[in-house]
KEKE-3310 file (N, C-alpha, C; in steps of 0.2 Angstrom, whole numbers, plus 5000, padded with zeros to 4 digits):
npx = (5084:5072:5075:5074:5066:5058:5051:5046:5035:5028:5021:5014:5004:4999:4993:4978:4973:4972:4971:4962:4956:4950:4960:4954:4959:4972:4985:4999:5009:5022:5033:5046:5044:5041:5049:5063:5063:5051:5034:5019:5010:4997:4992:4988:4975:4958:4963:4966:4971:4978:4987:5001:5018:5036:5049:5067:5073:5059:5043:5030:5016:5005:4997:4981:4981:4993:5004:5015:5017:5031:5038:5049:5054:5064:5074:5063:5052:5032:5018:5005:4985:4971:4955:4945:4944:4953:4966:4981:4999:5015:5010:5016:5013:4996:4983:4969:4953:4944:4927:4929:4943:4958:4975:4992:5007:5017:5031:5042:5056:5058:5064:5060:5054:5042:5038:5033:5030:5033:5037:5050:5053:5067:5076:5070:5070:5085:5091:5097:5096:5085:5086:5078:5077:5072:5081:5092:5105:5118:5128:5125:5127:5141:5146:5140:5149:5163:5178:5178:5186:5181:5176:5167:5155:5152:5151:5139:5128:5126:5115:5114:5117:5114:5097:5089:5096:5103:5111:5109:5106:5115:5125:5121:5119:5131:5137:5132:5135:5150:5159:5172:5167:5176:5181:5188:5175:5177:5186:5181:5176:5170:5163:5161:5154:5142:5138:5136:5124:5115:5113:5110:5097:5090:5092:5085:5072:5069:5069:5055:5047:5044:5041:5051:5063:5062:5074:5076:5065:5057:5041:5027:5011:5002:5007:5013:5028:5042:5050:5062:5073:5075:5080:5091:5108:5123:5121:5122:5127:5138:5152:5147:5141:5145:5131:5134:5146:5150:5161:5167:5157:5161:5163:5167:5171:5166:5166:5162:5152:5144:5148:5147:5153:5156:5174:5179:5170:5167:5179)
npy = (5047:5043:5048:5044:5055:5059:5048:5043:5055:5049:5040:5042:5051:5040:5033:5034:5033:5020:5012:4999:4997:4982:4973:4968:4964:4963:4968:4966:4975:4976:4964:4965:4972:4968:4962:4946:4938:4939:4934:4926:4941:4938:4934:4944:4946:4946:4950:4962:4979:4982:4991:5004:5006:5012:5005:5009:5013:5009:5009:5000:4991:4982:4967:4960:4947:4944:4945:4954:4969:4977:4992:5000:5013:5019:5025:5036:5029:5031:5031:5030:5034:5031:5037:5034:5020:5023:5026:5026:5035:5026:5016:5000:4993:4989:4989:4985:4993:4988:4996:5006:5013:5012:5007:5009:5008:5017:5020:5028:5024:5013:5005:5004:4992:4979:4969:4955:4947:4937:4938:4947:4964:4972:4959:4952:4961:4965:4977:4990:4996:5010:5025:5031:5021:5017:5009:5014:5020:5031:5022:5008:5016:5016:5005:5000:5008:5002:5001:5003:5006:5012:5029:5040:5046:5037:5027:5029:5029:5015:5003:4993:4995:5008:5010:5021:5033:5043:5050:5066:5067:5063:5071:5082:5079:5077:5089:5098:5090:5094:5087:5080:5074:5061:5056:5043:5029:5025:5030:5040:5051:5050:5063:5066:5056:5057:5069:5067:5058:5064:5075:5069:5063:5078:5083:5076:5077:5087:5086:5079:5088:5096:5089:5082:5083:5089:5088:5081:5070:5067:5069:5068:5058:5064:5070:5084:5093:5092:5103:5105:5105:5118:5122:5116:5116:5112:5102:5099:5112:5117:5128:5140:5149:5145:5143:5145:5150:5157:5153:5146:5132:5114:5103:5084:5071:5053:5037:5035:5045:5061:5072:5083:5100:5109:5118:5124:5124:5110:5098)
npz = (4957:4968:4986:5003:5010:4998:4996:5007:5007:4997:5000:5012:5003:4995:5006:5009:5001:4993:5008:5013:5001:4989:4979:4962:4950:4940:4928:4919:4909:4907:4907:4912:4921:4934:4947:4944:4955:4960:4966:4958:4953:4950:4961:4968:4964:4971:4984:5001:5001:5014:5023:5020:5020:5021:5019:5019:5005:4996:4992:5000:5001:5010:5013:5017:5016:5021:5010:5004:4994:4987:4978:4970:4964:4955:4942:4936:4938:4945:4957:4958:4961:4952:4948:4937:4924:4914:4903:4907:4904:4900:4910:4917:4926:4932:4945:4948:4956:4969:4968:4958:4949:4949:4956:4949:4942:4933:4922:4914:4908:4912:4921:4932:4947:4953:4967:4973:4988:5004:5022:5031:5028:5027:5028:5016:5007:5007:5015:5026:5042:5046:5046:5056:5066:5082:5088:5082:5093:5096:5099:5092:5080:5080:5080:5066:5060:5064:5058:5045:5030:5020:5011:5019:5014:5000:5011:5019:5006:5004:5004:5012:5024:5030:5026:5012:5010:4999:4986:4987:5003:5009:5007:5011:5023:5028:5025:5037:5047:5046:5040:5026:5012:5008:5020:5030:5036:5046:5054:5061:5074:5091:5094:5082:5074:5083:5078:5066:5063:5071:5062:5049:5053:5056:5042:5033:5040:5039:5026:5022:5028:5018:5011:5000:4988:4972:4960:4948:4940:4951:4959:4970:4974:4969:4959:4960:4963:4974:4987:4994:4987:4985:4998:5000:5005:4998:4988:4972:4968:4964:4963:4967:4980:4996:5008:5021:5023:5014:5006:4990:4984:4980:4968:4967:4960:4967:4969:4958:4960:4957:4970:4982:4992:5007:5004:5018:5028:5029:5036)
capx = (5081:5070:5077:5069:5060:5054:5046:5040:5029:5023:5018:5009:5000:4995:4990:4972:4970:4973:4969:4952:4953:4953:4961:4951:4959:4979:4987:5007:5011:5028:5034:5051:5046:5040:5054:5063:5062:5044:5026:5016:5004:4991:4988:4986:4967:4955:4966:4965:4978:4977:4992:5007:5023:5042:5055:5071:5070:5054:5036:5028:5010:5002:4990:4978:4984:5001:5007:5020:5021:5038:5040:5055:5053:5072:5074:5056:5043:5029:5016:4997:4980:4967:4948:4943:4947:4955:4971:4988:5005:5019:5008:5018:5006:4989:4979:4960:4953:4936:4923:4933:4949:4966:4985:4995:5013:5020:5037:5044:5063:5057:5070:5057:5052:5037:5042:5026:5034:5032:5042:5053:5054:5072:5079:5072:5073:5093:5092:5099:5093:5081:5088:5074:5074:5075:5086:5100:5108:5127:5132:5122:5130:5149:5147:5140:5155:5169:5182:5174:5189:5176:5175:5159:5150:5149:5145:5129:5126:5127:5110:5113:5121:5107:5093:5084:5100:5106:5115:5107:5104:5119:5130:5118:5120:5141:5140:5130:5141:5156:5164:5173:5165:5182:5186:5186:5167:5179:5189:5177:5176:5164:5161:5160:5148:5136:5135:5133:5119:5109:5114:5104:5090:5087:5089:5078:5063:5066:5066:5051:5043:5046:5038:5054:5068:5062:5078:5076:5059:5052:5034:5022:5006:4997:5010:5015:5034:5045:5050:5066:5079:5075:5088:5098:5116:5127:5120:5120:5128:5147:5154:5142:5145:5141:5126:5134:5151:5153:5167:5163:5156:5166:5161:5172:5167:5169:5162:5157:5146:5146:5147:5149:5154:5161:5181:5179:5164:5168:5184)
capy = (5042:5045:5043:5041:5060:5058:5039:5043:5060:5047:5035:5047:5051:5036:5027:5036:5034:5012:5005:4995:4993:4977:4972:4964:4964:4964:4969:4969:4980:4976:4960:4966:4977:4965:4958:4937:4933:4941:4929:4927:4946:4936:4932:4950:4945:4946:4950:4969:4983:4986:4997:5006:5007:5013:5003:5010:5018:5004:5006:4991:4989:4976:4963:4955:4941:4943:4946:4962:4972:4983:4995:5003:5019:5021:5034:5041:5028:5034:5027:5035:5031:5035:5036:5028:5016:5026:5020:5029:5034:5023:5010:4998:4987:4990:4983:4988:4993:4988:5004:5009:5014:5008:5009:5010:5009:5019:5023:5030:5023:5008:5006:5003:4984:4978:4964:4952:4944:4934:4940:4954:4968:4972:4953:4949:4966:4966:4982:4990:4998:5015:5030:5035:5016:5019:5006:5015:5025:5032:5014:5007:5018:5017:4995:4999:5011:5002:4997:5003:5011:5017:5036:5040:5047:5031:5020:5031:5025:5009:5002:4986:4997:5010:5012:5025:5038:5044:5055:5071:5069:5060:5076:5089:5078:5078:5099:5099:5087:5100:5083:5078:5066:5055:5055:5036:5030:5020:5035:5048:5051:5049:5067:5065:5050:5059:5076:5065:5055:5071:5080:5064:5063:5083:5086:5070:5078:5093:5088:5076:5093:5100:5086:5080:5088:5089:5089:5079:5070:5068:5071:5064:5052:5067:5074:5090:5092:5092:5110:5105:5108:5126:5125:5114:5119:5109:5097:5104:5122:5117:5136:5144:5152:5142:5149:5147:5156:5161:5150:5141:5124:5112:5094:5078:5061:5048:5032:5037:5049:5068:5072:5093:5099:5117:5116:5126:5120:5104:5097)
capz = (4961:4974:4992:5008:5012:4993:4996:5011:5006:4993:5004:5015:5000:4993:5010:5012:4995:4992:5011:5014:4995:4987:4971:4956:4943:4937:4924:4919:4904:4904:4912:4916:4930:4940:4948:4944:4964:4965:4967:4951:4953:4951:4968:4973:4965:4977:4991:5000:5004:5023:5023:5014:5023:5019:5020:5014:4996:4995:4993:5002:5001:5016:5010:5020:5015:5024:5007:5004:4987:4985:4973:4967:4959:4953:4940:4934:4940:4946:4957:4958:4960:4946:4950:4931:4922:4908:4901:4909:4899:4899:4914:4917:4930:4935:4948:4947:4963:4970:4968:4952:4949:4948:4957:4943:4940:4925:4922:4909:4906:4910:4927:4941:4950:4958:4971:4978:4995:5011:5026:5034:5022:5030:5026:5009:5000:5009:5015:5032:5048:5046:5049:5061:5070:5089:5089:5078:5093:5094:5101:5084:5074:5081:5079:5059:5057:5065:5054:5039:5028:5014:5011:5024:5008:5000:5014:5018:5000:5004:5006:5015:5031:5032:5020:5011:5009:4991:4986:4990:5009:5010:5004:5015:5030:5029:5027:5041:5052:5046:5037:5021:5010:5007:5026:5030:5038:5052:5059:5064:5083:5095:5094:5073:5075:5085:5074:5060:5064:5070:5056:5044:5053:5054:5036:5034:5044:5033:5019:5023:5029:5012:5001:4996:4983:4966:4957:4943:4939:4956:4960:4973:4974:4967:4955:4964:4964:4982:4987:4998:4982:4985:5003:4999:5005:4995:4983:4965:4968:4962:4958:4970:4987:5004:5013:5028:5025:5007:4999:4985:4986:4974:4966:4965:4959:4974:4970:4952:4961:4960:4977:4984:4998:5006:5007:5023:5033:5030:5037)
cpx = (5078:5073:5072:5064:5056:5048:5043:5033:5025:5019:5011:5004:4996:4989:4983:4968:4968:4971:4962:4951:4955:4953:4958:4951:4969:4981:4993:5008:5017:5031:5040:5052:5045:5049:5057:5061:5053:5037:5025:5010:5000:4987:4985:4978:4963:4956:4967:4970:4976:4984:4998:5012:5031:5045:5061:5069:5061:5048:5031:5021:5008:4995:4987:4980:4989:5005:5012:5019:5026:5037:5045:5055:5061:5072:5069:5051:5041:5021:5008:4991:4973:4960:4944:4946:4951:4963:4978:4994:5008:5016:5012:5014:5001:4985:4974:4958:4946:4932:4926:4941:4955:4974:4989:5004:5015:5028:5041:5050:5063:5062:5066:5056:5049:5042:5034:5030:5029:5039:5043:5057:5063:5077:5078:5072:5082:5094:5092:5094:5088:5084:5085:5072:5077:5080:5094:5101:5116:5131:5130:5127:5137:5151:5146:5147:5162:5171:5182:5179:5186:5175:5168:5154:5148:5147:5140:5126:5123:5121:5108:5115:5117:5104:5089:5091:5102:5109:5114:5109:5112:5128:5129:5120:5129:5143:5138:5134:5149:5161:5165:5170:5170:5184:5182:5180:5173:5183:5186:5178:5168:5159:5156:5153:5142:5131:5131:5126:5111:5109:5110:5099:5085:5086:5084:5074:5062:5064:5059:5043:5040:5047:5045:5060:5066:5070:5078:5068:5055:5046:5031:5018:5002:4998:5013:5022:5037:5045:5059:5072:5081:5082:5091:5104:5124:5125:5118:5123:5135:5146:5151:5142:5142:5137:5128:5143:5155:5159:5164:5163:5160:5162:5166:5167:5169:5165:5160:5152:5146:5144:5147:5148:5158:5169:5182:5175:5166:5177:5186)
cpy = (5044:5043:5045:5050:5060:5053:5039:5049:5053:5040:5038:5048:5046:5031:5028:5034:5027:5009:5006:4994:4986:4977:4968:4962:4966:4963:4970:4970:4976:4972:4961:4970:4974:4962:4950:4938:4935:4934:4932:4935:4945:4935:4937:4950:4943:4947:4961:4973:4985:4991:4999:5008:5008:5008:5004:5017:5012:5007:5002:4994:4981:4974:4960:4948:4938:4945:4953:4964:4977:4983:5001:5007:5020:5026:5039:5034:5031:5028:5031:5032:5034:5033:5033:5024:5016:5023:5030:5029:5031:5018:5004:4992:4990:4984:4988:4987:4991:4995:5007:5013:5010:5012:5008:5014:5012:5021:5022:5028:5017:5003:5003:4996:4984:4973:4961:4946:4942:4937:4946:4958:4967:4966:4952:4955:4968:4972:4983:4993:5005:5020:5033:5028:5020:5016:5009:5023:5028:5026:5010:5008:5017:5009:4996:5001:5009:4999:4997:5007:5015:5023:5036:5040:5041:5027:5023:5028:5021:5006:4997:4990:5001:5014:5018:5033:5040:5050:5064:5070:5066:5066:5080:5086:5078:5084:5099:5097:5089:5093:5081:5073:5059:5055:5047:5036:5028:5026:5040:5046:5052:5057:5069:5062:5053:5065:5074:5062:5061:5074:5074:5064:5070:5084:5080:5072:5084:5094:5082:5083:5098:5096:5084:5086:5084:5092:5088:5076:5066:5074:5069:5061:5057:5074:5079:5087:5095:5101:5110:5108:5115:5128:5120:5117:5115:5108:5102:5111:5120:5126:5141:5145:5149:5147:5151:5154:5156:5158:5146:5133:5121:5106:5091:5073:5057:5042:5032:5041:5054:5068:5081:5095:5107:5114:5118:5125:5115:5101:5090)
cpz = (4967:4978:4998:5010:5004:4995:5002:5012:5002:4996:5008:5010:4998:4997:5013:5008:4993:5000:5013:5005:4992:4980:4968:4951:4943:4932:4921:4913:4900:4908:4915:4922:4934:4941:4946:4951:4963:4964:4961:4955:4954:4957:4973:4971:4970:4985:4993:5005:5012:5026:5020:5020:5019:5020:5015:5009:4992:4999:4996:5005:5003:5013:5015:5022:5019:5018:5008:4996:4988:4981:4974:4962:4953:4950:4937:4935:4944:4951:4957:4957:4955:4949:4945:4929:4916:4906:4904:4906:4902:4906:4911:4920:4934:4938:4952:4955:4965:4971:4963:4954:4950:4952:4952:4946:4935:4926:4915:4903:4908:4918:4934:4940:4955:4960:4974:4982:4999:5014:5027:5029:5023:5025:5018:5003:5004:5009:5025:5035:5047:5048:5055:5066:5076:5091:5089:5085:5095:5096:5094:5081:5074:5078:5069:5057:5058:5061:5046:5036:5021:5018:5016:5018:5005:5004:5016:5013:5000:5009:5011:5024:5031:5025:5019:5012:5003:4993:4989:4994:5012:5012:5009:5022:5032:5031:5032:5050:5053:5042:5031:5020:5008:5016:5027:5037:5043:5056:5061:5072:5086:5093:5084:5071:5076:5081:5068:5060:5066:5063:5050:5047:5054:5049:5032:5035:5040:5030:5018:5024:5023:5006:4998:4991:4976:4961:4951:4939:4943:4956:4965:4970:4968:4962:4957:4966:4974:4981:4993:4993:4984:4992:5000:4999:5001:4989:4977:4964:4968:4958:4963:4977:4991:5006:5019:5029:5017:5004:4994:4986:4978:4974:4965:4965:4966:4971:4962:4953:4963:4968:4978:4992:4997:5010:5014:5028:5034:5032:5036)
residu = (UNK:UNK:UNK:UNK:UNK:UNK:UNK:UNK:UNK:UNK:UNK:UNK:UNK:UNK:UNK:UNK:UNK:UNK:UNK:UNK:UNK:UNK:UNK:UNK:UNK:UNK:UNK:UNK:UNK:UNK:UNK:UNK:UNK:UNK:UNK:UNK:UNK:UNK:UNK:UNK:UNK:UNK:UNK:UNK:UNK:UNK:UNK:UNK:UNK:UNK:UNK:UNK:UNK:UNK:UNK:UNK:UNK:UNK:UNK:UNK:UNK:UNK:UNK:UNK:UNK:UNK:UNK:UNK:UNK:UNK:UNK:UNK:UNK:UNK:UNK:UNK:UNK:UNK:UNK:UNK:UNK:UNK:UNK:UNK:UNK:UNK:UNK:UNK:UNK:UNK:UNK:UNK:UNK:UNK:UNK:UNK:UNK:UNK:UNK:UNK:UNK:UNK:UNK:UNK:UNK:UNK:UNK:UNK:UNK:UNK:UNK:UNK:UNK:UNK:UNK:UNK:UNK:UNK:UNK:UNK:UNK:UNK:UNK:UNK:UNK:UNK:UNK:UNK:UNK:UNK:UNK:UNK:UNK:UNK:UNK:UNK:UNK:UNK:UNK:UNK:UNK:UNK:UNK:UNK:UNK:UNK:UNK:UNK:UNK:UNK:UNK:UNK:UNK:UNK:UNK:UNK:UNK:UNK:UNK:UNK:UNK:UNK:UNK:UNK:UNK:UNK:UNK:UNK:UNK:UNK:UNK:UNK:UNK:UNK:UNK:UNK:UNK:UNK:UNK:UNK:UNK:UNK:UNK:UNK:UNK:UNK:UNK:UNK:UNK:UNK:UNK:UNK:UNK:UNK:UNK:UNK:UNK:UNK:UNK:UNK:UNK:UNK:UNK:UNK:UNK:UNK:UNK:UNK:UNK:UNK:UNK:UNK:UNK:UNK:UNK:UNK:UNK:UNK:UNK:UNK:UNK:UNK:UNK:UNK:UNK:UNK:UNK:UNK:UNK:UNK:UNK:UNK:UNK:UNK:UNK:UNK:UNK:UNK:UNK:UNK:UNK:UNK:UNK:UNK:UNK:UNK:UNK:UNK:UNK:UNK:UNK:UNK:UNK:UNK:UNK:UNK:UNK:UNK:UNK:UNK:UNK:UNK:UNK:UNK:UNK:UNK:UNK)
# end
């Protein structure tokens, strides 16, 4: 599933590509992608994208109107802009664009969800604070973690408390912080807190710098796979010597989710 340096390369891409156009035409494939909560899609007719923003692990395309679209890639949607009006494998929902062409949702497994909204992305997709808000700092973070006796790993996870972190970045930022993924999120130390909140939002900017990690079946706006997998220091390398001091990195389940980590870096 894409997370937040994925969603936001594909935002960048998409956003030169879709604003000042308007939609003309919609078309849903496959009605269980839209979301139950979302507005009827119809009303994206005749209304025009003025801008694409992240929120989270969401896509959110700004309408004129005031309206919101979120889209929710989950495990192989895709979202991409076509110049023709040709027809796209596994399109899920299409909306035709003024001057030809279409945004198109496809996804393969059928997993992703459009969302058409009013309001504060934040509140009504029930998702937490931003890893890069200015808001969120070590005083932030010590009020989200206090009291928290979930493993730190899992509550990174946990989207309602800061969004747009999975598994991946969530693993790279703990090696980097020098901490176990079961150490409880409530007992870290001020000096722990700090390390760690640096340590997510560098390998954030990296792996933003670096297109993303194509590990599975991420791509961008304009298909081209990430290129961050390539460092990765943990994630996916069970058996395989740390970069930074040669012991082997291990995997354990935490939450029902592989997780990895060096026994030695990490304390």
């Amino acid at each position: 599933m894409p997370e937040l340096p994925e969603v936001e390369t594909i935002v960048r891409g998409l956003r030169p590509l879709v604003r000042g156009r308007r939609i003309t035409e919609v078309a849903v494939e496959w009605a269980r992608t839209v979301d139950a909560s979302s507005l009827p899609l119809e009303r994206l007719i005749g209304d025009t994208i003025v801008g694409v923003q992240r929120a989270g692990k969401f896509i959110v395309f700004e309408l004129a109107s005031g309206f919101r679209l979120a889209a929710h890639l989950r495990m192989t949607g895709r979202l991409m802009v076509t110049r023709t009006s040709g027809s796209v494998p596994y399109a899920k929902v299409i909306l035709r664009l003024g001057r030809g062409g279409a945004l198109i949702f496809a996804d393969v497994r059928k997993f992703g969800r459009v969302r058409l909204f009013r309001g504060d992305c934040r509140q009504v997709l029930g998702i937490g604070v931003d890893p890069f808000d200015r808001g969120l700092d070590e005083a932030a973070f010590k009020k989200l973690l206090a009291g928290r006796r979930t493993p730190i790993k899992a509550w990174l996870l946990d989207q309602r408390r800061i969004a747009g972190i999975g598994n991946i970045y969530a693993a790279e930022a703990l090696f980097y912080a020098g901490l176990r993924p079961r150490r409880r999120a409530g007992d870290l130390t001020a000096r722990q807190r700090g390390l760690l909140l640096k340590s997510l939002r560098q390998v954030l900017r990296r792996a933003i710098a670096h297109r993303g990690s194509s590990v599975d079946d991420y791509v961008d706006a304009e298909g081209n796979e990430g290129g961050f997998q390539n460092l990765l220091a943990v994630y996916g390398r069970a058996g395989s010597p740390c970069r930074r001091c040669q012991a082997s990195v291990r995997r354990v389940l935490l939450a029902q989710r592989s997780t990895f980590y060096c026994p030695a870096c990490q304390q």
